[in-house]
One Martini backbone bead per residue (centre of mass of N, CA, C, O) as a GRO file, in nm:
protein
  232
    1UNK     BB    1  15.342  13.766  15.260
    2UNK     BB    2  15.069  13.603  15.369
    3UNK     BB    3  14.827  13.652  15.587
    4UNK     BB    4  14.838  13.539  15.947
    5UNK     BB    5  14.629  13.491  16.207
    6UNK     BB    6  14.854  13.671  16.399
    7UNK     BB    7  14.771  13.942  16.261
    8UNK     BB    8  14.467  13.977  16.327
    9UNK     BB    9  14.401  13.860  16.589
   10UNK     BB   10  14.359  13.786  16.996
   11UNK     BB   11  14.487  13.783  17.263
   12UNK     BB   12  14.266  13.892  17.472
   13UNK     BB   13  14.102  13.619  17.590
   14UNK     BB   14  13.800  13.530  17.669
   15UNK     BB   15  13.753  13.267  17.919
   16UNK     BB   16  13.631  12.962  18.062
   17UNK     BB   17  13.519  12.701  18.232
   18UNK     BB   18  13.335  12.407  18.280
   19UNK     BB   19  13.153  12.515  18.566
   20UNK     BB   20  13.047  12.742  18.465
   21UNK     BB   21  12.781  12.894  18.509
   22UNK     BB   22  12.547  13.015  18.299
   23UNK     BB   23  12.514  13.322  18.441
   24UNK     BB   24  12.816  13.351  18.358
   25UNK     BB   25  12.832  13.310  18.055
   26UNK     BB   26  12.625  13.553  18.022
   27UNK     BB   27  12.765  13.771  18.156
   28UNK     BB   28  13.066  13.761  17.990
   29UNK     BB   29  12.885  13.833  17.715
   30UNK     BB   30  12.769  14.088  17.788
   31UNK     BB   31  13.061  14.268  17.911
   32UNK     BB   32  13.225  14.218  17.658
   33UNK     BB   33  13.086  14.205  17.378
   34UNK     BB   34  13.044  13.871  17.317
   35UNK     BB   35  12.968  13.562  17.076
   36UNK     BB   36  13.198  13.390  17.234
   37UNK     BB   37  13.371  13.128  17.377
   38UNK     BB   38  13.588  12.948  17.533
   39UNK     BB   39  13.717  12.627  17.676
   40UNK     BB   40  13.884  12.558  17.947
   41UNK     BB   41  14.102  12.407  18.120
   42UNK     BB   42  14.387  12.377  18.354
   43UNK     BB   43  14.607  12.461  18.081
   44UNK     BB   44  14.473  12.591  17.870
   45UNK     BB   45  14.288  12.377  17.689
   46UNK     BB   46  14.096  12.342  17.436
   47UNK     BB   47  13.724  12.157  17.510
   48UNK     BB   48  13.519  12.425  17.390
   49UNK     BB   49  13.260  12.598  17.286
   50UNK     BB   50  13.058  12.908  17.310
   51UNK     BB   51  12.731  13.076  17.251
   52UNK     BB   52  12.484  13.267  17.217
   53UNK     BB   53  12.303  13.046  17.075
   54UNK     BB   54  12.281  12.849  17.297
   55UNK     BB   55  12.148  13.068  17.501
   56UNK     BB   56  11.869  13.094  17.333
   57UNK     BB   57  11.800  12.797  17.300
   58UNK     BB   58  11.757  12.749  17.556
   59UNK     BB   59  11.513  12.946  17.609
   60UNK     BB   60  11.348  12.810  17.350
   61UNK     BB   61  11.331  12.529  17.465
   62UNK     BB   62  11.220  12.565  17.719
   63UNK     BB   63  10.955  12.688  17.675
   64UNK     BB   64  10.887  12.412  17.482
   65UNK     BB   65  10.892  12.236  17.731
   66UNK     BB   66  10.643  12.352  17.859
   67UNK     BB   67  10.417  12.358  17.630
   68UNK     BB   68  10.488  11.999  17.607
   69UNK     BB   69  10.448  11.876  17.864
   70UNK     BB   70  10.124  11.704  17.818
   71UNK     BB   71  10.277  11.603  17.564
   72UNK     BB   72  10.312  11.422  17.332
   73UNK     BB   73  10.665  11.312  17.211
   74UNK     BB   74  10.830  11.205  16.995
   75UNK     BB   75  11.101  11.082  16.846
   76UNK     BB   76  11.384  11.225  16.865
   77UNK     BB   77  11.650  11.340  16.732
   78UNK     BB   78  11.912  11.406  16.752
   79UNK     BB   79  11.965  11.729  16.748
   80UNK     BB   80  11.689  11.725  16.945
   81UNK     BB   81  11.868  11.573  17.181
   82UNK     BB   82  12.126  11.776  17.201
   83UNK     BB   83  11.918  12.054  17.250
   84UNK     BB   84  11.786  11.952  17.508
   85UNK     BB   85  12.066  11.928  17.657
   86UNK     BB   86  12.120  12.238  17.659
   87UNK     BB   87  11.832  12.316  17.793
   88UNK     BB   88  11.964  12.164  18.088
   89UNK     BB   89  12.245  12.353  18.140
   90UNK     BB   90  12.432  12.477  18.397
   91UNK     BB   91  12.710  12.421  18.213
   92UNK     BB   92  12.950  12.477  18.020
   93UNK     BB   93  12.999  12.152  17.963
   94UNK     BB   94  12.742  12.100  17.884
   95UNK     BB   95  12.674  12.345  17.640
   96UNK     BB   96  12.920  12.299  17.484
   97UNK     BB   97  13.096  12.223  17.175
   98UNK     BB   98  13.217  11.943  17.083
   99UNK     BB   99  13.519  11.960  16.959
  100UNK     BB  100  13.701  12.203  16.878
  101UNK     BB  101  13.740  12.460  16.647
  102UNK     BB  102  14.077  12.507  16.524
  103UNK     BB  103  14.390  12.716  16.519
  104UNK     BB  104  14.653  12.853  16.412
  105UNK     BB  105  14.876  13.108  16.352
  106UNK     BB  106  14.969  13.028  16.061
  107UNK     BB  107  14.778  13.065  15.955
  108UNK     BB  108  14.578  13.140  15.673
  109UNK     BB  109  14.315  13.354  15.630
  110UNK     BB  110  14.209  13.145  15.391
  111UNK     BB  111  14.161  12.872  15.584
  112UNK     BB  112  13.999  12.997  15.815
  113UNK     BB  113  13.765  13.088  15.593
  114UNK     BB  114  13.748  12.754  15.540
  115UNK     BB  115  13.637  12.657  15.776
  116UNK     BB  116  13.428  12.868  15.861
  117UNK     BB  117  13.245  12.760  15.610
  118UNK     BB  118  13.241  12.472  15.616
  119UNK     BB  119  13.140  12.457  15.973
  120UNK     BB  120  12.975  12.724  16.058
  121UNK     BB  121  13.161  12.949  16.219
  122UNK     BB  122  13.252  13.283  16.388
  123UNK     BB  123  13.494  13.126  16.519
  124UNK     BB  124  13.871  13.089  16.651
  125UNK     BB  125  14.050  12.910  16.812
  126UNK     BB  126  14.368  12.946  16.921
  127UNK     BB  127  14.686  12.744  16.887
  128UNK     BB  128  14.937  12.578  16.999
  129UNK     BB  129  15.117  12.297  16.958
  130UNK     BB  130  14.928  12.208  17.274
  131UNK     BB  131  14.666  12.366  17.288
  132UNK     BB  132  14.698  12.620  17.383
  133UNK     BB  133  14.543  12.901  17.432
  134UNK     BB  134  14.612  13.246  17.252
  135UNK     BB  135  14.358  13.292  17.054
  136UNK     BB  136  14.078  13.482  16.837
  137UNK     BB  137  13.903  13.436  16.543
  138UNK     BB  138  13.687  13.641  16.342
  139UNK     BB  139  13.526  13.719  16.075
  140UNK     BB  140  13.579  14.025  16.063
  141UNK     BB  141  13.909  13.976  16.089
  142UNK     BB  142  13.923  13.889  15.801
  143UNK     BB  143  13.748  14.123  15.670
  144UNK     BB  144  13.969  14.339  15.719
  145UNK     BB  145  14.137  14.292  15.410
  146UNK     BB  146  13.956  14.484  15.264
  147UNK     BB  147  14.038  14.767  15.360
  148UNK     BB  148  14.263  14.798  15.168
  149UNK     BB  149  14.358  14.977  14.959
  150UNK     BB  150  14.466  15.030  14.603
  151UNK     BB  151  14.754  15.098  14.676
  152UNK     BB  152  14.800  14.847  14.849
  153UNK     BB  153  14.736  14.627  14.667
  154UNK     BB  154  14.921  14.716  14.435
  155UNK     BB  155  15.198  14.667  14.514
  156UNK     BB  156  15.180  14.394  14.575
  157UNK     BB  157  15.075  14.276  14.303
  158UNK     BB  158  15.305  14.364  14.195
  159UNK     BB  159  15.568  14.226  14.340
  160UNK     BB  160  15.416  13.944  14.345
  161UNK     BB  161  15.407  13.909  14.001
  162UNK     BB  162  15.704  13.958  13.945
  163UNK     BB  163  15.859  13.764  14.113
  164UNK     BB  164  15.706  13.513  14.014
  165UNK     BB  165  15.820  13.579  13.714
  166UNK     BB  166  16.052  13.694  13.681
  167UNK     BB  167  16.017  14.040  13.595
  168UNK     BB  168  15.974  14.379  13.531
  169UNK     BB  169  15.784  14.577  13.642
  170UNK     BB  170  15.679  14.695  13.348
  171UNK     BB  171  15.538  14.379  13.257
  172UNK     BB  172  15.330  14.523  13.436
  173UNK     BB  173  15.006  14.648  13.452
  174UNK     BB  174  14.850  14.799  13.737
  175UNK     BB  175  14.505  14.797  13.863
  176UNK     BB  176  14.300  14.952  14.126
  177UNK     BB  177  13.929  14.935  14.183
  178UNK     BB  178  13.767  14.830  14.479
  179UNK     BB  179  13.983  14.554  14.443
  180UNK     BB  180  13.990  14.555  14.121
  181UNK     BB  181  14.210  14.389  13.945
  182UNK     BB  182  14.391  14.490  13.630
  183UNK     BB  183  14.577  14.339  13.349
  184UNK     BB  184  14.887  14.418  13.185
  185UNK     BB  185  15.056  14.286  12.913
  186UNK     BB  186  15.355  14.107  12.797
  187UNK     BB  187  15.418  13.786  12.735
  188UNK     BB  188  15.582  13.487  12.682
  189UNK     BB  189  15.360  13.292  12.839
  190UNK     BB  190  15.080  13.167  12.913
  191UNK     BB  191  15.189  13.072  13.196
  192UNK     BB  192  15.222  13.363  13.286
  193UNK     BB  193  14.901  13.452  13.263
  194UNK     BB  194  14.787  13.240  13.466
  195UNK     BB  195  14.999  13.301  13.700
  196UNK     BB  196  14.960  13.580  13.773
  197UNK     BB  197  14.674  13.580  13.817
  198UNK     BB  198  14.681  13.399  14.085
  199UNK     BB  199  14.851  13.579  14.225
  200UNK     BB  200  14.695  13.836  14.252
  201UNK     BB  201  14.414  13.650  14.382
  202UNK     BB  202  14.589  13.641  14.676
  203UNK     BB  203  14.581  13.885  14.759
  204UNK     BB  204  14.506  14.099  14.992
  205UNK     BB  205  14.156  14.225  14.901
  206UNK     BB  206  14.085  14.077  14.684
  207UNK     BB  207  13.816  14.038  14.473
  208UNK     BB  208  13.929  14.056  14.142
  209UNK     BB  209  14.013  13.962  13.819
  210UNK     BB  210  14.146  14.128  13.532
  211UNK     BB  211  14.280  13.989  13.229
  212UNK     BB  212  14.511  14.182  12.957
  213UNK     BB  213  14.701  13.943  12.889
  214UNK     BB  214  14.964  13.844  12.721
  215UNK     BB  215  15.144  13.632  12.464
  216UNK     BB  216  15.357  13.509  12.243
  217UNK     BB  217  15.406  13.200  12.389
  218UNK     BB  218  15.392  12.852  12.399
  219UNK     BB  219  15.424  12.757  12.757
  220UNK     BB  220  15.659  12.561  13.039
  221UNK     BB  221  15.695  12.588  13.358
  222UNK     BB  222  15.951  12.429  13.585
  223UNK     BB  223  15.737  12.563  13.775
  224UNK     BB  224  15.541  12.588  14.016
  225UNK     BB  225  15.363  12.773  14.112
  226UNK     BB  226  15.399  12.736  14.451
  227UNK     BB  227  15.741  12.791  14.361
  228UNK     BB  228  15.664  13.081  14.292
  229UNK     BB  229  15.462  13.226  14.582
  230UNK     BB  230  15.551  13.042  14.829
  231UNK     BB  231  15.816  13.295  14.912
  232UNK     BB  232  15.769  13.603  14.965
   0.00000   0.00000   0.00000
């Protein structure tokens, strides 16, 4: 099975209320050495999220606001809006950033790893069914995926390959050196050796895949790749 947001989360996570005052987010952020935190209700469900970023704007506003104080200023765009509202923000619930973008923990981690790619956040708040905080995945445990060693990738790469193709262990030869997997062996179809491809560039940790699979003769699986290897 492809690993997911709650093998790598955070369970104990910090979090603050809305009312919690800016000195207090700031203190929050630098005792934990942690640079952003969710905001919850009284349920404890996530209602916004706030960054070290946040709280850096706020200082670099005002400054900017004072140095502008006798000066006339154009019309605000939106964002320059936002910034001006949040270095005014003496509470969480105005500093933070809502909606929150959250993830629940069956999230995949290649999933989460598109969220935060497409959203630009370094953080996601992690939530139950009913939206109640649980943890918190930040890029770094994403990241900590490329750490397996290339032997236990390639363990992986064979049983997930094998099992998605129903052929024996024998029917593919896997090399794995810094991350990159090698395919080599003969298959019976071409979509056999399109499908290896696939499933090993999704195992936790590869890289990228070379493959020098061959195969005998043209021809279509009656299976889908996704009921190939969405059940392993």
């Amino acid at each position: 099975m492809y690993r997911r947001i709650k093998d790598v989360m955070t369970h104990e996570v910090v979090s603050t209320g809305g009312q919690t005052s800016f000195k207090q987010v700031a203190r929050l952020l630098s005792d934990n050495r942690i640079s952003g935190l969710p905001v919850v209700d009284g349920q404890e469900k996530v209602v916004g999220v706030i960054s070290e970023t946040y709280l850096l704007q706020h200082q670099a506003q005002q400054a900017e606001e004072h140095g502008r104080r006798h000066v006339r200023r154009p019309k605000l765009t939106r964002s320059a809006r936002t910034a001006a509202a949040k270095a005014r923000a003496r509470t969480a619930v105005r500093l933070m950033t809502r909606p929150a973008i959250t993830a629940s923990p069956d999230h995949y981690l290649t999933e989460a790893a598109k969220i935060m790619s497409e959203r630009d956040v370094e953080r996601l708040p992690v939530v139950d069914d009913t939206g109640r905080l649980v943890g918190i995945v930040t890029r770094g445990d994403l990241l900590r995926v490329f750490l397996r060693t290339d032997e236990e990738i390639r363990r992986d790469v064979i049983r997930r390959v094998t099992s998605g193709l129903d052929v024996p262990r024998y029917a593919v030869d896997v090399g794995v050196e810094a991350g990159v997997v090698t395919l080599k062996g003969l298959l019976e179809l071409r979509d056999d050796v399109e499908l290896a491809t696939r499933i090993a560039a999704q195992v936790d940790g590869v890289v990228a895949v070379s493959s020098r699979l061959t195969h005998r003769r043209t021809g279509s699986r009656a299976r889908s790749a996704a009921g190939a290897f969405g059940h392993m």
